[in-house]
ZADO-1210 file (C-alpha; in nm, 4 decimals, padded with zeros to 6 digits):
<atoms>
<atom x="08.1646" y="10.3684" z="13.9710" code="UNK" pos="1"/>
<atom x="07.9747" y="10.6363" z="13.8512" code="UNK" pos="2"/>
<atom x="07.5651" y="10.5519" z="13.7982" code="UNK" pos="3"/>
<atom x="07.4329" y="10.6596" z="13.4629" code="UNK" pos="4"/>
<atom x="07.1006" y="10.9190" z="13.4258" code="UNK" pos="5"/>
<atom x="06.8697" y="10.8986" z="13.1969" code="UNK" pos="6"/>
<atom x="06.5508" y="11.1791" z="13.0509" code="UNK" pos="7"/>
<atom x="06.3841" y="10.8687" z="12.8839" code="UNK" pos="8"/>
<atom x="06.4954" y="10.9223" z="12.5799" code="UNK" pos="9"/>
<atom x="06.8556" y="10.9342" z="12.6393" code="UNK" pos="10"/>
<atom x="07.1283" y="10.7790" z="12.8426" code="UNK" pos="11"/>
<atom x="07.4318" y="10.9920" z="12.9613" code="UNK" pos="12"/>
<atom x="07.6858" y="10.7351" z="13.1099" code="UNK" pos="13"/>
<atom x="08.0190" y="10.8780" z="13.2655" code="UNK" pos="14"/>
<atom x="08.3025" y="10.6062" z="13.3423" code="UNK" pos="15"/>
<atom x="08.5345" y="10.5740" z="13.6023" code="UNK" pos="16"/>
<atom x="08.7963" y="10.6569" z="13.3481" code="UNK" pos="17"/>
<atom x="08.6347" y="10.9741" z="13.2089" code="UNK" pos="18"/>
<atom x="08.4728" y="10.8315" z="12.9514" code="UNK" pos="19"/>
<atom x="08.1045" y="11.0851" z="12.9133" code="UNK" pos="20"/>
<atom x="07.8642" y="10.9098" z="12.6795" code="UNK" pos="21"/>
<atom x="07.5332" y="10.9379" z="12.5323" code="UNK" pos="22"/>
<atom x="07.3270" y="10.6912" z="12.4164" code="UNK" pos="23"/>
<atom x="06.9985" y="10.6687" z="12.2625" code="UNK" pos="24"/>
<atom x="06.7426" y="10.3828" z="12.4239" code="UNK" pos="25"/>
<atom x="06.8573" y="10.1242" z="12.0870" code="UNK" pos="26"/>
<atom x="07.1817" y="10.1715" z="12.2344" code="UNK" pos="27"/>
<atom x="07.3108" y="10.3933" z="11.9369" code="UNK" pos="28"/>
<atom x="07.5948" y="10.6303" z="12.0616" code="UNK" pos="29"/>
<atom x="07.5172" y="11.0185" z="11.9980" code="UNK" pos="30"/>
<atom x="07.8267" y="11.1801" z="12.1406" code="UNK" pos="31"/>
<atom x="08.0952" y="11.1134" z="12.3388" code="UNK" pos="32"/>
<atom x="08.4259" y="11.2812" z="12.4822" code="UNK" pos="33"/>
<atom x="08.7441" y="11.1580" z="12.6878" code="UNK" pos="34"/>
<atom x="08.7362" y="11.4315" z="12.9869" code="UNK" pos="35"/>
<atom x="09.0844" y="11.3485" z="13.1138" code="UNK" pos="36"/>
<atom x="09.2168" y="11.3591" z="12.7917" code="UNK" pos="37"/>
<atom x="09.0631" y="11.7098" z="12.7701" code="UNK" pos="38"/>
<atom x="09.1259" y="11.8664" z="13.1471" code="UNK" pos="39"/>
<atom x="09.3962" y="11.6307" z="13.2317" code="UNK" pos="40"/>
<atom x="09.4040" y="11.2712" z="13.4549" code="UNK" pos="41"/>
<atom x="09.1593" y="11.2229" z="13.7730" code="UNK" pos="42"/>
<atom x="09.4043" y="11.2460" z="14.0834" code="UNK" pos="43"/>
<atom x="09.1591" y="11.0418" z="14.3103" code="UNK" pos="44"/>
<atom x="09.3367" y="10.8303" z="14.5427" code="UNK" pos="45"/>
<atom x="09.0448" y="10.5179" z="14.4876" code="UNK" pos="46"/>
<atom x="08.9431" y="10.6349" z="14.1396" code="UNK" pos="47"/>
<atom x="08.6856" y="10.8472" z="13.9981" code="UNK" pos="48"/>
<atom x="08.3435" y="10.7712" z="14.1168" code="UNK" pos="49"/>
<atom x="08.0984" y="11.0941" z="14.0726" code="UNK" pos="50"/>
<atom x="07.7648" y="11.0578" z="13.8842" code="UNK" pos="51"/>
<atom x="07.6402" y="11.3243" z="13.6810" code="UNK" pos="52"/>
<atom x="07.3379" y="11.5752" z="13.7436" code="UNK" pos="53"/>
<atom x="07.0730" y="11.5981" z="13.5179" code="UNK" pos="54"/>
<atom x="06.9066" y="11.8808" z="13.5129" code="UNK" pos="55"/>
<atom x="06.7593" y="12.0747" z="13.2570" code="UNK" pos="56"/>
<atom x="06.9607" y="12.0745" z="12.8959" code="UNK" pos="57"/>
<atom x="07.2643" y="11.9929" z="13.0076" code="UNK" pos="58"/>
<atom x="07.4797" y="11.7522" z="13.2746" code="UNK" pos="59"/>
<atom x="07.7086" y="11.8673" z="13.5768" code="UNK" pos="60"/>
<atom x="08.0105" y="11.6750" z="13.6041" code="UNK" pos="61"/>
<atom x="08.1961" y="11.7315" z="13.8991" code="UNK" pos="62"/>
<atom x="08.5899" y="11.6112" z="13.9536" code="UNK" pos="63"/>
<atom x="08.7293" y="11.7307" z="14.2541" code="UNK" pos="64"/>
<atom x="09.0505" y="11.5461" z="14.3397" code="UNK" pos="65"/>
<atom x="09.3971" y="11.6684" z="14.4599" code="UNK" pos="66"/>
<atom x="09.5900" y="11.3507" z="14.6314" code="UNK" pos="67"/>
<atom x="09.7526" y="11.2106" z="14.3022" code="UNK" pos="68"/>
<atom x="09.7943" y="11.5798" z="14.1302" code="UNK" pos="69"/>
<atom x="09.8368" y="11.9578" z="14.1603" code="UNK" pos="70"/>
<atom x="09.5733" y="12.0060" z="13.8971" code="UNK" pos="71"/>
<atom x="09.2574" y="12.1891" z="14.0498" code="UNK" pos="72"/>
<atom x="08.9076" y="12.0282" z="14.0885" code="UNK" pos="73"/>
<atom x="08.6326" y="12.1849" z="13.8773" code="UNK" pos="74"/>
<atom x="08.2709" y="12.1602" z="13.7699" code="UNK" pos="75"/>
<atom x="08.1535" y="12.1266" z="13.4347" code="UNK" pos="76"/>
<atom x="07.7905" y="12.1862" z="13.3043" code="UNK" pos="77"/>
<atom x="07.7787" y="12.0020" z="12.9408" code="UNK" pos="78"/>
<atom x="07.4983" y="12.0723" z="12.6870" code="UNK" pos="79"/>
<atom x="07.3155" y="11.7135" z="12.7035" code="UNK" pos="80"/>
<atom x="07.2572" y="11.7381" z="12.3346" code="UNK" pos="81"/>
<atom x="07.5831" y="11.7774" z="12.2151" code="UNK" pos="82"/>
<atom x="07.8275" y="11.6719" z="12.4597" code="UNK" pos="83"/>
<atom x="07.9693" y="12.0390" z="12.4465" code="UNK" pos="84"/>
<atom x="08.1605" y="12.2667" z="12.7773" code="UNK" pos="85"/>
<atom x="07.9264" y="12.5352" z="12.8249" code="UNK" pos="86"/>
<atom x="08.1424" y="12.6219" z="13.1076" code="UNK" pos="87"/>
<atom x="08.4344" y="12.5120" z="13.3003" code="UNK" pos="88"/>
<atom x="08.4409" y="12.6237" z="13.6699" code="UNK" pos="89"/>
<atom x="08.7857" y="12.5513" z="13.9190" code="UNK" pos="90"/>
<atom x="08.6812" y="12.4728" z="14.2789" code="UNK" pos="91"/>
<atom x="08.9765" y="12.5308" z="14.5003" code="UNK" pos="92"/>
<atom x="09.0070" y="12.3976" z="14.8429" code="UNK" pos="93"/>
<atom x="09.2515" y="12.4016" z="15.1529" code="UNK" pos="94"/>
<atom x="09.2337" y="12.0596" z="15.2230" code="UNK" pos="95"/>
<atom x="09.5685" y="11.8145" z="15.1986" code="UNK" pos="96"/>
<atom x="09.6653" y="11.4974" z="15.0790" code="UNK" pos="97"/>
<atom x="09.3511" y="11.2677" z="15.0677" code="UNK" pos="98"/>
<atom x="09.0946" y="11.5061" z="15.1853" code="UNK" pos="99"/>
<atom x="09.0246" y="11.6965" z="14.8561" code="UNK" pos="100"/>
<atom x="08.8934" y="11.3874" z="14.7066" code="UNK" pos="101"/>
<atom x="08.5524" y="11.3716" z="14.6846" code="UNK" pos="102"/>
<atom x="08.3263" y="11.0929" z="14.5438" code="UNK" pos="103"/>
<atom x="08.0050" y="11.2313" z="14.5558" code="UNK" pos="104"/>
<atom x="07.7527" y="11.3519" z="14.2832" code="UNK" pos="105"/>
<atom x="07.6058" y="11.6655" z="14.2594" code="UNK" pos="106"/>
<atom x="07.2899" y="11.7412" z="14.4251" code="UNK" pos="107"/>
<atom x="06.9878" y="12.0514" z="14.3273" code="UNK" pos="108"/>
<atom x="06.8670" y="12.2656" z="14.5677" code="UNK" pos="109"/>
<atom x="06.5985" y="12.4828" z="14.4921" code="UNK" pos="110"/>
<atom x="06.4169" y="12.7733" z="14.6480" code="UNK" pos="111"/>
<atom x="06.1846" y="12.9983" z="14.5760" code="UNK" pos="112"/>
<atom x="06.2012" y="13.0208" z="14.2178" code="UNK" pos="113"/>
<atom x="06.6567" y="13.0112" z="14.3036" code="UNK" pos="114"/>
<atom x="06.8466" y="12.6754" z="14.1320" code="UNK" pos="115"/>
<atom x="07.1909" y="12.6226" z="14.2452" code="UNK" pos="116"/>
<atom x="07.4225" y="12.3218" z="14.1771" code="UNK" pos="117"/>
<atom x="07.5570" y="12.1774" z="14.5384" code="UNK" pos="118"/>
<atom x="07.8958" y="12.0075" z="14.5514" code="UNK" pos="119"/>
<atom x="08.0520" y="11.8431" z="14.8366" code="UNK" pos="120"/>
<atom x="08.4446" y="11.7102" z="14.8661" code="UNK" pos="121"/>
<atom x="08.7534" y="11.8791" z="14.9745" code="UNK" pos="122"/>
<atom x="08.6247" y="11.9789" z="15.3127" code="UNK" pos="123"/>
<atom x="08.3804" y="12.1934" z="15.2296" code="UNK" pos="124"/>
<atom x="08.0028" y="12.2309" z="15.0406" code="UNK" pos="125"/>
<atom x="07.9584" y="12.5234" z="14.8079" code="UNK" pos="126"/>
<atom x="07.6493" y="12.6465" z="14.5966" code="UNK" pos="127"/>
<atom x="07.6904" y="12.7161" z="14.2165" code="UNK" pos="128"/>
<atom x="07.5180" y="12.9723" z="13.9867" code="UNK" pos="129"/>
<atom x="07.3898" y="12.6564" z="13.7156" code="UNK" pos="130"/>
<atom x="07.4406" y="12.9296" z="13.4518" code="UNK" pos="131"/>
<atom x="07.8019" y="13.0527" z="13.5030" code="UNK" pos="132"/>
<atom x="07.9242" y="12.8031" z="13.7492" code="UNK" pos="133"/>
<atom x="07.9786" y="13.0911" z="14.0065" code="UNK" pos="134"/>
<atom x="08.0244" y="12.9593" z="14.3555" code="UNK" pos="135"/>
<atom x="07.7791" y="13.1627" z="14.5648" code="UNK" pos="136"/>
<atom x="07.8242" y="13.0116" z="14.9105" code="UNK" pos="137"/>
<atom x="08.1028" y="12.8005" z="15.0907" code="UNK" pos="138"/>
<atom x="08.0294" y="12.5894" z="15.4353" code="UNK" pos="139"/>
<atom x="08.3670" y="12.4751" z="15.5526" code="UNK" pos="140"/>
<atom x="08.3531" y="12.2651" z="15.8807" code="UNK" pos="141"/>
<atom x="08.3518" y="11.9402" z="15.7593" code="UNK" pos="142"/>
<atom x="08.6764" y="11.7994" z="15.8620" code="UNK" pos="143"/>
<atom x="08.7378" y="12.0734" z="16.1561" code="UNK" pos="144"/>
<atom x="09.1002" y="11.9082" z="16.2637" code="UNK" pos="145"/>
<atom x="09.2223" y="11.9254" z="15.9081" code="UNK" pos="146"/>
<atom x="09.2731" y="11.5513" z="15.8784" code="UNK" pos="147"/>
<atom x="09.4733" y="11.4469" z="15.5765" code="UNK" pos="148"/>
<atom x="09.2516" y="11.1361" z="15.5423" code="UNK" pos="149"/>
<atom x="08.9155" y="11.2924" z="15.6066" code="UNK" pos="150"/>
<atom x="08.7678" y="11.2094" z="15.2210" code="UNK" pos="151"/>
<atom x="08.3999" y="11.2718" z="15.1100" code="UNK" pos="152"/>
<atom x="08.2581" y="10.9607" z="15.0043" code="UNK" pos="153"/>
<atom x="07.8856" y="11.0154" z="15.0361" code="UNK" pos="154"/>
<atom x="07.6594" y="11.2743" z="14.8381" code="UNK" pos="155"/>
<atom x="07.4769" y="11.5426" z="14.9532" code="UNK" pos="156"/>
<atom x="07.1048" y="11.5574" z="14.9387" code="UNK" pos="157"/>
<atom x="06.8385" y="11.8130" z="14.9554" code="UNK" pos="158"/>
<atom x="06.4797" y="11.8304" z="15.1618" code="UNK" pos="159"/>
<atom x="06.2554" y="12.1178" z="15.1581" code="UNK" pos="160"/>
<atom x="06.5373" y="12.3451" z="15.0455" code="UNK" pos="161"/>
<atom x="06.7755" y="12.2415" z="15.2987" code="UNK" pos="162"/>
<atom x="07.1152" y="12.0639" z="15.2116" code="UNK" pos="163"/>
<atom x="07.2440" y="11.7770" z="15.3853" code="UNK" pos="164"/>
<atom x="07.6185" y="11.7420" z="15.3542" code="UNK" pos="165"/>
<atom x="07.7420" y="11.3885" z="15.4999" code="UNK" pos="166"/>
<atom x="08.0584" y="11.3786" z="15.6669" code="UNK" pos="167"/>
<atom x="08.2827" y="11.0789" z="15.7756" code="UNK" pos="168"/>
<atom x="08.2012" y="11.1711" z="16.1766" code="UNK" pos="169"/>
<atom x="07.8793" y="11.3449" z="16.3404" code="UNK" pos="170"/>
<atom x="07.7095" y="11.4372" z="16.0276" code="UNK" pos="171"/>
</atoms>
């Protein structure tokens, strides 16, 4: 159940079934795209849930999955204009079976006069260049015994250039 973001001018509304829309405030439809139909299905175990990010000219779509397919998670920053890839970035993981779902929406962290994309899911948090998509930093930790089950479900956030990665135990 994805949330939609808006500039004030425009809506950008991403469905649970892949559906990435914009929308101008009479409701008017600018662009739109089927993103499983382009990258393949969503291999969430509870369905796709992630939000976009906002943040500049363009969106950040995240889909990291793996319990329902082999396909790898990725990133995707899309011009907000015209619903164009401007890249296409794989995140891989170690985690099994349910753990490299992930229902969480991307967060910024900024510092200094640095921008990086944060992602959480699939046991880990990583930092991404917002230009290329480049992961610049991995934490892993989050599920230390490797449990199968041990899904991301809440998003990370960012305070004074410090990211807060929830966890299912001892956050």
């Amino acid at each position: 159940s994805p949330s939609p973001v808006t500039d004030g001018k425009t809506v950008w509304v991403m469905t649970g079934t892949g559906f990435l829309r914009a929308f101008d405030y009479t409701g008017k439809e600018i662009w739109g795209r089927d993103i499983q139909k382009e990258y393949g299905r969503f291999g969430l175990n509870w369905g796709y849930a992630s939000s976009p990010l906002l943040h500049g000219d363009a969106l950040y779509v995240q889909v990291i999955h793996g319990m329902r397919t082999d396909d790898p998670s990725y990133i995707l920053k899309i011009d907000k204009a015209s619903g164009k890839t401007l890249w296409r970035q794989e995140r891989l993981t170690k985690a099994i079976r349910e753990s490299p779902d992930s229902y969480t929406t991307p967060a910024l962290l900024r510092y200094g006069t640095t921008e990086e994309i944060v992602i959480t899911g699939g046991d880990v948090v990583t930092g991404h260049d917002p230009a290329t998509g480049r992961e610049l930093w991995r934490a892993d930790g989050l599920n230390p015994q490797n449990n199968p089950a041990y899904r991301i479900v809440a998003s990370p956030f960012v305070f004074d250039g410090v990211v807060y990665a929830p966890t299912r135990e001892r956050p």
